[in-house]
N, C-alpha and C positions, 0 to 999 in steps of 0.2 A: 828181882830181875825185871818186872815189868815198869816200877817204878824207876830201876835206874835208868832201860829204855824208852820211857815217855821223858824225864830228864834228855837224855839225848838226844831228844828230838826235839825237844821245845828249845835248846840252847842253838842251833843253825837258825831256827827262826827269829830267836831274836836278833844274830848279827845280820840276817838278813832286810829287816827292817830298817837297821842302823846303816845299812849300806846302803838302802833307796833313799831313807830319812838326806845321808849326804851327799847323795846324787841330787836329790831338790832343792838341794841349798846352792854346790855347784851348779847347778840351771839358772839362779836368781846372781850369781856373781861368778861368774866362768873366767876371772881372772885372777883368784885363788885356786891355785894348783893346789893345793894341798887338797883340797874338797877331793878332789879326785883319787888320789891315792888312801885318802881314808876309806871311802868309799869300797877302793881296792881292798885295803886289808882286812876293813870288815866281812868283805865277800869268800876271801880266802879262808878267813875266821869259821866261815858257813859250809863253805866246804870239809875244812878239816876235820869238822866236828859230824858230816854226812859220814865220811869214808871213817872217822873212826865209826858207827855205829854199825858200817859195815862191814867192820872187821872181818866175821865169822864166817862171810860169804866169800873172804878172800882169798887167794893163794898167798904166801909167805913172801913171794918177790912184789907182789899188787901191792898186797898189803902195805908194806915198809913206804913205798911211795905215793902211796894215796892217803896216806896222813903226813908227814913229818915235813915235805917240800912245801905243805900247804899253813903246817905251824910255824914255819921258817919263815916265809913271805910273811905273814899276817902283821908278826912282830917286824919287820923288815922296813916292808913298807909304811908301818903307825909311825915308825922312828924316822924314816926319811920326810913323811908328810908333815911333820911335827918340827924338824928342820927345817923345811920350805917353807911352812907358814910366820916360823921366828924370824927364819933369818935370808929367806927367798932360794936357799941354797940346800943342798942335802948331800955328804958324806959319802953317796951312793957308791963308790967304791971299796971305802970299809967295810959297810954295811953287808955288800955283794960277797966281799972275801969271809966274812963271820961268817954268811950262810952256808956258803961253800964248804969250808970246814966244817960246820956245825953238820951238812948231810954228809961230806965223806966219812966224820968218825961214825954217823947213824948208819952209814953201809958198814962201816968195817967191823963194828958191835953189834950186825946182822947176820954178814955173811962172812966174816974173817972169824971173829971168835964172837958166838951167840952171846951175847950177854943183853937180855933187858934191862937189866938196871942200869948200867952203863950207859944206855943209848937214851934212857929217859931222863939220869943227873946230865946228861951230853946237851940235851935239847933244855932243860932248863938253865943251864950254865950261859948257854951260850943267848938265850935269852933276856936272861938276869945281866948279860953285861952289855948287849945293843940299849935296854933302857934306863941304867944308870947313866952311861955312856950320853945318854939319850939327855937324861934329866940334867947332869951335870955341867953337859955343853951348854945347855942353855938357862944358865941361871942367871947371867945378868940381861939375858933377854926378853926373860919373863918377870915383869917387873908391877904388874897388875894384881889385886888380890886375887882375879879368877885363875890368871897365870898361875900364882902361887899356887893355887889349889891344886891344878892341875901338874905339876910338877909335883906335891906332894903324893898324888894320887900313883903317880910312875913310877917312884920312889918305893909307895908302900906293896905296888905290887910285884916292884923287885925285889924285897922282903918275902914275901910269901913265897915267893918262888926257892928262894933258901930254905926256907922253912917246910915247903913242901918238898924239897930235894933231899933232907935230913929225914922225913917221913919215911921216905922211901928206902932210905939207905939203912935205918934203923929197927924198923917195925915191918915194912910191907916186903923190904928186898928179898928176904930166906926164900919166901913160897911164895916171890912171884914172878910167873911163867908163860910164854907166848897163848899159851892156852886160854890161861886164866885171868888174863890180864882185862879182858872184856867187861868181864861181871866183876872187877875186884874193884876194893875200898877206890883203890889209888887212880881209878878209871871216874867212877863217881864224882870223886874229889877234885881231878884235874877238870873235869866237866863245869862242879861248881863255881869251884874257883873263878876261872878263867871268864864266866858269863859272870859274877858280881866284876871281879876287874873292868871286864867291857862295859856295862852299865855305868858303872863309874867312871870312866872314859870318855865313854860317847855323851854322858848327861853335860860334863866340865867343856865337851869341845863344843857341843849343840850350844852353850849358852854363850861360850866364847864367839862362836861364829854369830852366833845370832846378834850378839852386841855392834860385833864388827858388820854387818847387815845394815842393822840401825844408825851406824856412825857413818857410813857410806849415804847411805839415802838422806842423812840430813845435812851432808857434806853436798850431795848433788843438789839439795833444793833451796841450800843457802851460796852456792856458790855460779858464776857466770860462764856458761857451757861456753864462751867463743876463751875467755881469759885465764879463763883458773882462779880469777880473784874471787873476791865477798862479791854479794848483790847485797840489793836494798834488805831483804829478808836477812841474811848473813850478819850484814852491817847492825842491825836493830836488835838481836842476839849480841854481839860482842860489846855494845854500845850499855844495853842493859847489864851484861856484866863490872864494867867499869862503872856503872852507879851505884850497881850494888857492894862494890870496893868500898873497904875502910878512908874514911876520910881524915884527909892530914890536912894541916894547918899550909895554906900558902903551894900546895899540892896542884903541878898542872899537868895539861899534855898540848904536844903541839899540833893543830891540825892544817894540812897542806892539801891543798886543791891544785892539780895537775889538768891539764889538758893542752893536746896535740895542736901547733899551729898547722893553720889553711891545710884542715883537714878533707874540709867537703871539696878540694880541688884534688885532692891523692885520689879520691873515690871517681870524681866525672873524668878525670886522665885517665886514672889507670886502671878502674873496675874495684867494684867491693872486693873481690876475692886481695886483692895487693891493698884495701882500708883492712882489712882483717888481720892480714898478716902482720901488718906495721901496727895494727892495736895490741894483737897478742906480742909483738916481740917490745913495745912499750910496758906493757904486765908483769914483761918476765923480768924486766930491769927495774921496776917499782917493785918488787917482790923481793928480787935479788937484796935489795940495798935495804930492806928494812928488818930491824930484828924479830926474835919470833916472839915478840911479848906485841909487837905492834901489828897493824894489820893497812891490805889495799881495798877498797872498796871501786866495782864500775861505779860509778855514779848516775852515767847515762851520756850512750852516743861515747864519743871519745874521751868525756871527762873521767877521773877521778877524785877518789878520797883518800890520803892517808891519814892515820890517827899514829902518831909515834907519840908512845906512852911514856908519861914521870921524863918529860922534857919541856927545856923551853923553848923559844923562838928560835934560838940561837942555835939548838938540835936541830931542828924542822930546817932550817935553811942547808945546815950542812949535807944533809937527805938530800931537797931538793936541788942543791947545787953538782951533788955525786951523779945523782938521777940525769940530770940534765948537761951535763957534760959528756956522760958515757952516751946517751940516746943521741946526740951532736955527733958524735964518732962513728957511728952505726951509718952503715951504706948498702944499699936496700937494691939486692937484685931486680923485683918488682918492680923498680921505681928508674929502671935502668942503672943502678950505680949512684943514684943522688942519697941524700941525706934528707932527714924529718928534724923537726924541733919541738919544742913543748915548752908550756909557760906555767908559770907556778903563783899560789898565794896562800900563804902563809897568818896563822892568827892563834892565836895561845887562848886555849881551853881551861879556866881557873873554876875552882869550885863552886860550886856553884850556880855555874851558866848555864846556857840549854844548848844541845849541838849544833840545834837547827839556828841559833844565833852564832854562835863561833862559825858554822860552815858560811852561813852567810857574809859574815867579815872577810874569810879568806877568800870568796868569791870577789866579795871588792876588790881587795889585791891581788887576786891573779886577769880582774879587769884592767885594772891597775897595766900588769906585765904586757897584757896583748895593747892597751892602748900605748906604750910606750916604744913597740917597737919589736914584740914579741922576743922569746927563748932567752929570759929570763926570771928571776926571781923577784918576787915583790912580798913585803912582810907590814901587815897591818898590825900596829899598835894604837892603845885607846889617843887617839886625835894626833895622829901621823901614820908615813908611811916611810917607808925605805926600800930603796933598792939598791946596789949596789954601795956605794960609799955616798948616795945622795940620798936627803931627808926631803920629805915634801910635809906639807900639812892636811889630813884628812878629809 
């Protein structure tokens, strides 16, 4: 008895833990909902596991709801925070209707016809099918091996809970009784159980989040707070990665230097606040139009970088011709109703080269574009240039 009561006491403290544990995570990213409701169900977790130890001290109508609404949510909530985090969305009215059920049969296996067994296969059943439910919905959204894990782990412990529902029905159901239910095996068991499941649980999401932690903060310190593009730090990661790519024979990419014509006159007319807005909605159309293998880089001040990958010249101008047509079309509240432009230079990255020399070429052709007349395209090859359907000599 004392052992299974010191068990029952240390099992609220652990989800209570796991509850503040993801309460400080949502304090470091308060734009995962999901932290929150974990946080939730762990707490309920803590609860349910307090009023069951206080069973003995209860009346029969306390009793019945100071445990089974609080094992109802626990699972309830893990299931919808577990949806929000896949998939930003949650179910929350299935969810609400299984609980619902899952307490009217626990009242009516109370106080219509007593049956604990009933009420205990009732709460495991109905448990056993929010986390299937849970797992299956989202298997092609969990597509990471920690995902897998975690998905296997909701899986196995919707297993045990079969397993422990056939315990019951088989071995413990004869001689077990409102009375005795406190100190029995099946009290124990549900105890243990339930605290390795949640360890197991909370260890797969702690690591989960914490990655996701990680990928955020090196997502904020490589990328440009006014654009949303790459910065120099961002650009010098991806840039290391395509060296460290397999090399093929004859193997290039194209890189295109952008920047805003008679910028610094958008800014003394009409205020940074309207140079900002006309940078970030140029970002959002250089971003728009390149694929996800390629990437935009600030460069600095209004410039740009694109790097559009395994293309040649003749890629990079189709980019920058798209880019520069659509931004030509754009009419800028800010700016009363008028229109911006942008000039482009273009220079093919072969193997072998260094960026810092391909960038520098494309710079010459996008000197190139603004000395000609600006908002358009200019394409450096080795000892020529082109722009439109005319060739010049480098």
């Amino acid at each position: 008895m004392q052992g299974q009561s010191l068990f029952q006491l240390i099992s609220p403290l652990i989800f209570l833990v796991f509850s503040v544990g993801f309460t400080v995570l949502w304090h470091y990213a308060r734009d995962v909902r999901a932290l929150q409701f974990f946080a939730l169900s762990y707490f309920l977790g803590a609860c349910a596991f307090v009023g069951d130890f206080l069973r003995p001290l209860m009346s029969p109508v306390v009793e019945i709801y100071a445990t089974s609404p609080f094992y109802i949510s626990m699972a309830l909530f893990f299931c919808g925070a577990t949806f929000l985090f896949y998939r930003g969305r949650a179910p929350w009215k299935a969810l609400w209707l299984t609980g619902a059920a899952m307490l009217a049969l626990v009242s009516w296996y109370r106080f219509g016809k007593d049956d604990i067994v009933a009420r205990t296969v009732v709460m495991h059943a109905g448990v056993f099918a929010m986390m299937v439910y849970t797992a299956f919905s989202l298997h092609r959204d969990m597509t990471r091996r920690i995902d897998r894990v975690l998905q296997a782990i909701i899986v196995m412990s919707a297993i045990q809970l079969v397993c422990r529902g056939a315990f019951i029905v088989f071995f413990e159901g004869p001689s077990l009784t409102q009375a005795n239910y406190p100190n029995s095996v099946l009290a124990l068991l549900v105890h243990f159980s339930v605290s390795i499941v949640a360890l197991a649980l909370a260890f797969s999401l702690f690591v989960i989040f914490s990655m996701e932690i990680v990928t955020r903060l090196t997502r904020t310190s490589e990328t440009d707070p006014l654009t949303g593009v790459l910065n120099r730090r961002g650009f010098d990661s991806r840039i290391a990665a395509l060296y460290e790519g397999p090399s093929v024979e004859g193997h290039c990419h194209a890189v295109v230097m952008a920047d805003i014509d008679h910028f610094k006159s958008v800014n003394d007319r009409h205020g940074h606040d309207a140079g900002d807005a006309i940078l970030s909605r140029f970002a959002r159309i250089l971003q728009g139009a390149a694929r996800d293998s390629d990437f935009v880089v600030r460069w600095g001040g209004e410039e740009f970088m694109i790097v559009i990958t395994n293309s040649d010249v003749a890629g990079g101008r189709l980019y920058a011709e798209t880019v520069r047509a659509v931004f030509e079309s754009q009419r800028h509240e800010r700016l009363g109703g008028d229109s911006v432009t942008a000039s482009f230079g273009i220079a093919e990255w072969r193997q072998g080269q260094k960026i810092s020399e391909v960038g520098r070429l494309a710079d010459l052709a996008l000197y190139r574009a603004k000395r000609e007349g600006r908002n358009r395209v200019c394409i450096h090859r080795s000892g020529v240039h082109e722009h439109g359907d005319e060739w010049a000599v480098a």
